[in-house]
N, C-alpha and C positions, 0 to 999 in steps of 0.2 A: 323185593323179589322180582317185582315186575320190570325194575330195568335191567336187571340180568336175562333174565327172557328176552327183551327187545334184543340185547345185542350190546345197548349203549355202554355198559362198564366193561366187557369185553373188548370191544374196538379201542377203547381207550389204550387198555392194557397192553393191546395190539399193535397199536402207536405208538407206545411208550417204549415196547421191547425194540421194535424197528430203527428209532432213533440212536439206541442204545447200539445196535448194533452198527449203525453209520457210524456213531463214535467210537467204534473200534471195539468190544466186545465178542470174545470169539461164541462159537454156538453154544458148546458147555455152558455157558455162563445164561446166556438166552437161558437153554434150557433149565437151568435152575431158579430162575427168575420165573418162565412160568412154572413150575411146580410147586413155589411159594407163593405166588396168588393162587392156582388153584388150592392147594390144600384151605390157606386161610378162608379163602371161597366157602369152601366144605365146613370150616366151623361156625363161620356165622351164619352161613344156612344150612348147614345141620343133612343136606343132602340137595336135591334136586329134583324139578318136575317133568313129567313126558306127555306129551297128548296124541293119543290115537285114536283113529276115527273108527267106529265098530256099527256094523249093521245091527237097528233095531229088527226090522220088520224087510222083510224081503218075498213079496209074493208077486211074483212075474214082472210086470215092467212098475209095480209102484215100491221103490225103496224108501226104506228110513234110514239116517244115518245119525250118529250123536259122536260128536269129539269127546272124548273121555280121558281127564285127567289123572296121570297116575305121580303118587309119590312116591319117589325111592330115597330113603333114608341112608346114610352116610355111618359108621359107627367112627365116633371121634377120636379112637382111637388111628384110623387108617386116616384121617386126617391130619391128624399131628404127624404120622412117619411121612406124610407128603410134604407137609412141609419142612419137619426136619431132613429128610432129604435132598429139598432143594437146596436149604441153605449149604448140607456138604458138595452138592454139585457145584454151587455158585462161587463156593469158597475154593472147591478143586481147580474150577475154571478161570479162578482169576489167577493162579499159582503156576500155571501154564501158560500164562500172559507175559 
């Protein structure tokens, strides 16, 4: 979970779709390539986390602050039509190639 946080399997992805598209892949097709990592995304982690920072204590100039992690949960079901999904975009998109 943590290198999804960083960034690092994202940029990958990122990179991978860019290339994709020097080699000639119109956007449709992009597009349904990411909706298929995202979605698969969505089922092996089952959702995603958010961190906000919320005031403990705030009594004139001395504040407290705490990053507060929240989980938001995914129902696996909207995960599977994300990724099936993409794969009709990606299949749409290569049919128009």
């Amino acid at each position: 979970m943590e290198d999804l946080a960083d960034g690092k399997v994202i940029s990958v992805w990122i990179s991978a779709a860019i290339a994709w598209t020097l080699a000639g892949m119109n956007g449709i097709s992009i597009a349904g390539i990411i909706m298929i990592i995202a979605g698969a995304g969505l089922l092996a982690y089952g959702g995603f986390t958010t961190t906000k920072r919320e005031n403990i204590v705030d009594l004139g100039p001395l504040k407290v602050q705490a990053d507060v992690k929240e989980r938001h949960s995914v129902p696996p079901v909207l995960a599977w039509a994300l990724l099936g999904g993409g794969v009709v975009v990606l299949v749409l998109g290569m049919k128009k190639k």
